[in-house]
N, C-alpha and C positions, 0 to 999 in steps of 0.2 A: 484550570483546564484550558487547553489553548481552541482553537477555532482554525480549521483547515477552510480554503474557499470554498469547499462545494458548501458547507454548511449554511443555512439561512441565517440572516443576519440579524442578529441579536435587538430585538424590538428596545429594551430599556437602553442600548449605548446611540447617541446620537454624534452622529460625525461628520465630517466628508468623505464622501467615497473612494476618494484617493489618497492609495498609499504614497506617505513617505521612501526616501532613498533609502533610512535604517529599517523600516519596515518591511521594507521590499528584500533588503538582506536577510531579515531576519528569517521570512515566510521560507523564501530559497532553502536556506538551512534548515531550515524545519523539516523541506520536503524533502531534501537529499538526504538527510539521518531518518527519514522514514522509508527511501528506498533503500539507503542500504540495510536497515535491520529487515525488513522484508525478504531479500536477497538473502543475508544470512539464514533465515528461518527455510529459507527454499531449500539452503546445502543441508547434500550433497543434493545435483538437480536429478539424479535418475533413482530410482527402487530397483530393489534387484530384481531379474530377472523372474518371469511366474513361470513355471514347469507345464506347460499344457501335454495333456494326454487325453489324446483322442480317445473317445468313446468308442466301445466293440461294435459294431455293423448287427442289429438284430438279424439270428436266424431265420 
């Protein structure tokens, strides 16, 4: 399972806190194939149209 940043940081991995340059690519790619299937799942961006009809005016 991969780890996005917002995620807290995994207590058993111990590290430095700074990414690598492959790392840094890596994360990148990660988030842009998460924007775009997001994007995807959005198409088409509009619903169609809801038919409103007003309600008759009580007597």
């Amino acid at each position: 399972m991969s780890r996005d940043r917002k995620d807290p940081p995994d207590p058993t991995e111990e590290r430095d806190a700074r990414e690598t340059l492959q790392e840094r690519r890596e994360r990148k790619q990660h988030e842009s194939e998460n924007h775009d299937e997001a994007l995807e799942e959005t198409f088409p961006a509009s619903d169609p149209v809801s038919p409103f009809v007003p309600a008759k005016t009580p007597d």
